[in-house]
N, C-alpha and C positions, 0 to 999 in steps of 0.2 A: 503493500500500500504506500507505504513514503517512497517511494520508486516512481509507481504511478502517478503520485501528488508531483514527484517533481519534472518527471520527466516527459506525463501526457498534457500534462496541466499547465506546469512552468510555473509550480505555485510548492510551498513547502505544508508541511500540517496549522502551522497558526494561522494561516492565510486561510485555509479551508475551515478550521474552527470558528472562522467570523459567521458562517453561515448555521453554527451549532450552537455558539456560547452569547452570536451578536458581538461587532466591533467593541462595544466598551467590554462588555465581558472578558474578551480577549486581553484587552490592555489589562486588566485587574489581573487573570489566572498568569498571560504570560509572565508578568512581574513578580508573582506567588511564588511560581514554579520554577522561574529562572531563581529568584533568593535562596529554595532549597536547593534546585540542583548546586548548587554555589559550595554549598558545606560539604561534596565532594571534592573540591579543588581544597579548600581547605584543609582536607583529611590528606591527599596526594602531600602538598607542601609540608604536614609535620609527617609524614612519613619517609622524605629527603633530608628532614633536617638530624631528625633519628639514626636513618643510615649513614648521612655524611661522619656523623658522630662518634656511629658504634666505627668505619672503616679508618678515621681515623685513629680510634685506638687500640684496632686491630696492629697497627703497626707503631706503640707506643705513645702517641700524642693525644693528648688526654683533652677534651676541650669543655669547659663550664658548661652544662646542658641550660642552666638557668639564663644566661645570656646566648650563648647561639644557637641553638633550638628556635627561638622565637626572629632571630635576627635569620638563621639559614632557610628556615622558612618564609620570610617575607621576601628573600634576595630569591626563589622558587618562584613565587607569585609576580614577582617586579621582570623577571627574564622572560616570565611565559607572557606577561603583557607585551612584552617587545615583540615577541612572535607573533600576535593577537593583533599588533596593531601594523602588520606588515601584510596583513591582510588573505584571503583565499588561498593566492599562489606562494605565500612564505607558509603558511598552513601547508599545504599541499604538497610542498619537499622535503619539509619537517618531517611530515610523519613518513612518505616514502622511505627516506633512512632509517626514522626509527623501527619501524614495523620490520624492514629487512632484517637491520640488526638483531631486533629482538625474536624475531623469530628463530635467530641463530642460536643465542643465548639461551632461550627458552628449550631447544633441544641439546644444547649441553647441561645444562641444570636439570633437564629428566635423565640422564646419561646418569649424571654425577648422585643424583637419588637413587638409582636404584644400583648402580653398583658399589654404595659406599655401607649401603646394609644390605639384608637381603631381603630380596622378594616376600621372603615365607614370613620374617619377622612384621613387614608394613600389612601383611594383609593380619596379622593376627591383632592387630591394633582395635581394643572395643573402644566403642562411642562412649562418651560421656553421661551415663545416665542420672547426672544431677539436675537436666535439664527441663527432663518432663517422669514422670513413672511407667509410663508406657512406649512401647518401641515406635508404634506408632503415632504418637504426641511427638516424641523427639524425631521423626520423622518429616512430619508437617512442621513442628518447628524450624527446621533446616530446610523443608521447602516455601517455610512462608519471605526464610530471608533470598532467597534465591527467586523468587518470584517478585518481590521488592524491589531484588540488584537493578534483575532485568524493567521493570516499570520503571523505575526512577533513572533508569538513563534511556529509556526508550523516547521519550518527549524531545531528549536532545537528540539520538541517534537519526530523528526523523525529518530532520534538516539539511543534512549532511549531503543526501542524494543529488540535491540542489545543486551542485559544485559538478556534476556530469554533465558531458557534453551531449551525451548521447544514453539510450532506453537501456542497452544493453552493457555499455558501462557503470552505470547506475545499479543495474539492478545485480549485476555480479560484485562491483566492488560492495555494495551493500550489505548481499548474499555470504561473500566469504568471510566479510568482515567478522559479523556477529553469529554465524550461524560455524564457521571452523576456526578462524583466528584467537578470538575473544574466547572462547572456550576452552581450547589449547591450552590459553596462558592460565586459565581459570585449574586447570586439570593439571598444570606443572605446578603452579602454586602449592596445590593441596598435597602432589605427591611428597615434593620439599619439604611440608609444613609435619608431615608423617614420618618420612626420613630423619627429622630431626629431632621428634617424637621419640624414635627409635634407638637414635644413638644418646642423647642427653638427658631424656626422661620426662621433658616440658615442650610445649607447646611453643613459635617464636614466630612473630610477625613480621621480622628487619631480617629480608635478604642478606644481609651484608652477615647478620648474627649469624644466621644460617649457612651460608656458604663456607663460611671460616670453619666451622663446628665441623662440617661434613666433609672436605675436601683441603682444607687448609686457608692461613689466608691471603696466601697470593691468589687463589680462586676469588675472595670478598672485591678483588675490582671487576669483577664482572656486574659488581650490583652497582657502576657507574650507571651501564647502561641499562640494567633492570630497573634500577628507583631513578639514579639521577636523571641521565635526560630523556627517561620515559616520564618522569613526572614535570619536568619544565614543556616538554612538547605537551601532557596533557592541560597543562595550565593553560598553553597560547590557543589548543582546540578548542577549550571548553568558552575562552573568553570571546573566543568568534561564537560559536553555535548558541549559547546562550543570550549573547548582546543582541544576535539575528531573531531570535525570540521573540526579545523585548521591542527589538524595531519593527514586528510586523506587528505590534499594540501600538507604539507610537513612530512611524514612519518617519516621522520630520525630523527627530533628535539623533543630535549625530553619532556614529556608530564610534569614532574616536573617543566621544565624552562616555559613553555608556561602559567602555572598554577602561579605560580610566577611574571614571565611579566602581567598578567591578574589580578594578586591583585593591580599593581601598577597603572594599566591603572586605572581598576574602582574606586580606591582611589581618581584620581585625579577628574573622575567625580562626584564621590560624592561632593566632595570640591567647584568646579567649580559650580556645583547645576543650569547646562544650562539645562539638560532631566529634570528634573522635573518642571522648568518652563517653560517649551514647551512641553506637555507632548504629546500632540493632536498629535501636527505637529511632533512630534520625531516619532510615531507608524506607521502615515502614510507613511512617507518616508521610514521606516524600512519594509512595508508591499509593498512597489513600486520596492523595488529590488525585494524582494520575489517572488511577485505574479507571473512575467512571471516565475520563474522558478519552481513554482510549476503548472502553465496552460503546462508545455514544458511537465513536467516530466509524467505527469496524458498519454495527448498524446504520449509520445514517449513511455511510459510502455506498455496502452491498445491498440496504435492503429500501429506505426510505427514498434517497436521491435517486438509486439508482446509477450510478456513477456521473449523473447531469447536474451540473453547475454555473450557475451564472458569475462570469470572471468579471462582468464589467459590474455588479452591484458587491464581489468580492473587493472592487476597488475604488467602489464612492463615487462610479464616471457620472456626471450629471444627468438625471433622469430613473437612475437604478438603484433605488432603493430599497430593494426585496430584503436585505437583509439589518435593517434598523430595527425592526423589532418591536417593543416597547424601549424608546428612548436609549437605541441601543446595546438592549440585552436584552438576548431571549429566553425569558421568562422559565420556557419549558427545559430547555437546557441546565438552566444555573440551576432551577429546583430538586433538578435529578441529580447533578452532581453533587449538592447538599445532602438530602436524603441518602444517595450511597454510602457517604461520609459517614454519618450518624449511622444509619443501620448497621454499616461492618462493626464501628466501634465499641458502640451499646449491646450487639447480639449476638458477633462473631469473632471479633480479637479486638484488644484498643492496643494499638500502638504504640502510646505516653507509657502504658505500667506491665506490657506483657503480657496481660490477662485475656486466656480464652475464655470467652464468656458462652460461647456456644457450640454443638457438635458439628454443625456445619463444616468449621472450621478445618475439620480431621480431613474433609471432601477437596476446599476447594483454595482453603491459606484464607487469609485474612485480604489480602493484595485483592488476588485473584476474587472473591466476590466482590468489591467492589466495581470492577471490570465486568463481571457478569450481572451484577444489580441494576448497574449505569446503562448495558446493551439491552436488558430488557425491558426495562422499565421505558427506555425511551422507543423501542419498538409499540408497548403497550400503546404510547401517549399517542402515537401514530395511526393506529386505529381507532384514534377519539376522534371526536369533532377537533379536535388540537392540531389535525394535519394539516390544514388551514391555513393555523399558524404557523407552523411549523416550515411549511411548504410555500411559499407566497413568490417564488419564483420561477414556478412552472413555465410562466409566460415573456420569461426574459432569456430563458436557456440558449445557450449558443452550443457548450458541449457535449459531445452524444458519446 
């Protein structure tokens, strides 16, 4: 679908949400959702400041974590805005190296896992059963965070296509990205994280810790390019695809100032260091906006629109106004994505305290129903006299 959005359309998902949430609605949730996706770049920058730390004193040098922790962090955030503000094509070579690189590295680090212990030991490794009483609970708990990861960057991922010249580059570089690459690294991660389980006896999040433990640490500068400039390249991605966000809520303001204001926000939250002590509960909440408005968008594409949209009242041209709304915001929209909200929280997981509140939960995660509450409920509202409203552009359609 963000393939389609960008490539038959020429339009990315917030651009297409004006005719879901209504233009002002847009400008309120893009700004919501870009502030939380935010507190992932945050969490990237103290997890470079961490490894620079632990690699330096892999090799003797000890450095105050109380002062550069917060200072190696903000110099994370300030690099990747240079990237950020070089725009698409400095984006666009950034990551070409990085992604090679790491793809290399990411196959030495499964190499260096599994022949530094053995096979038989990582598999006999049990789960944690402090986290629910049942296998199943801790189950769904593991896939409620995994089902979060993937929502709470999927808003941003759905921009990105936009940057293809063409259907079929889009839809491959899209396709490999997050469907073999990003899982990859997701799959070596965890092997490492098991590995080093095995050999130490604890649990460790800083490659750099890791590497050194397992293989020695002239191995630990391979977490240059694992943490370091994989974390400054995702800093410069994140400050385009997000600021591009917020520009399809407010058009007119310049992508430079918004890229700017977005070094300072994430600065503070690195500092502050609440997202990464809360990291569970931060993804959830960030995945409970999300969800109903990717359950609306799935329906309102395949089953309401019918993949037909009007691009000139998508873009305010004089005369086409189908998608104003009420003053702006469509009513039927925002009420469902609230509702989702509140239902998941109250009946099925809240997010804030970790509480499953309901069995549901076991079925579908706490994410994932609000995704499924949001698609049906607005299919419902579809069969009401609501289509009405909902639909007010039947007569402006240009694409089929």
């Amino acid at each position: 679908m963000p393939v389609l959005f960008a490539t038959r359309y020429g339009i990315d998902l917030w651009v297409w949400l004006r005719s879901v949430l209504g233009k002002k609605g847009v400008v309120i949730f893009s700004i919501v959702i870009s502030l939380a996706n935010f507190g992932w770049y945050a969490v990237d920058s103290q997890l470079f400041a961490s490894s620079m730390i632990n690699l330096f004193a892999t090799f003797g040098v000890i450095l105050n974590p109380v002062f550069w922790k917060p200072f190696l962090g903000v110099a994370c955030v300030v690099v990747g805005t240079i990237i950020a503000l070089g725009g698409p094509e400095v984006i666009k070579w950034t990551n070409r190296f990085l992604v090679t690189a790491l793809l290399i590295v990411g196959i030495l680090v499964v190499i260096i896992s599994l022949t530094s212990v053995p096979l038989s030991a990582i598999n006999a490794v049990q789960p944690d059963t402090s986290l629910y009483g049942t296998p199943l609970g801790r189950f769904m708990l593991s896939a409620e965070g995994n089902v979060a990861f993937a929502f709470s960057w999927s808003t941003q991922a759905l921009v990105m296509p936009r940057l293809a010249k063409t259907e079929r580059s889009g839809y491959w570089g899209t396709t490999l990205s997050y469907a073999v690459v990003a899982p990859f690294f997701v799959a070596a991660g965890g092997i490492m994280a098991y590995a080093m389980f095995v050999k130490a006896g604890y649990y460790e999040s800083d490659p750099t810790v890791m590497l050194a433990t397992l293989a020695g640490p002239g191995f630990s500068f391979l977490s240059l390019l694992m943490v370091a400039f994989a974390n400054i390249g995702t800093q410069g991605t994140g400050s385009y695809v997000n600021c591009m966000i917020v520009k399809s809520g407010l058009p007119k303001v310049s992508y430079k100032l918004l890229v700017i204001i977005a070094m300072f926000y994430v600065s503070l939250l690195t500092v502050w260091g609440w997202v990464m002590e809360n990291f569970g509960n931060f993804i959830s909440m960030a995945a409970y906006i999300q969800g109903p408005i990717i359950g609306m968008t799935v329906v309102d594409y395949l089953i309401v629109k019918k993949r037909k949209i009007s691009l000139k009242s998508l873009y305010g041209l004089k005369g086409h106004d189908a998608y104003e709304f009420t003053h702006g915001f469509n009513l039927v929209g925002l009420s469902i994505l609230v509702i989702s909200f509140v239902v998941a929280t109250l009946f099925v997981y809240n997010p804030a305290t970790g509480a499953i509140n309901g069995n549901i939960f076991f079925i579908t995660t706490g994410s994932g129903f609000t995704a499924i509450l949001g698609g049906l409920l607005y299919w419902l509202a579809s069969l009401t006299p609501l289509k009405k409203y909902m639909l007010r552009d039947r007569n402006d359609i240009e694409i089929i």
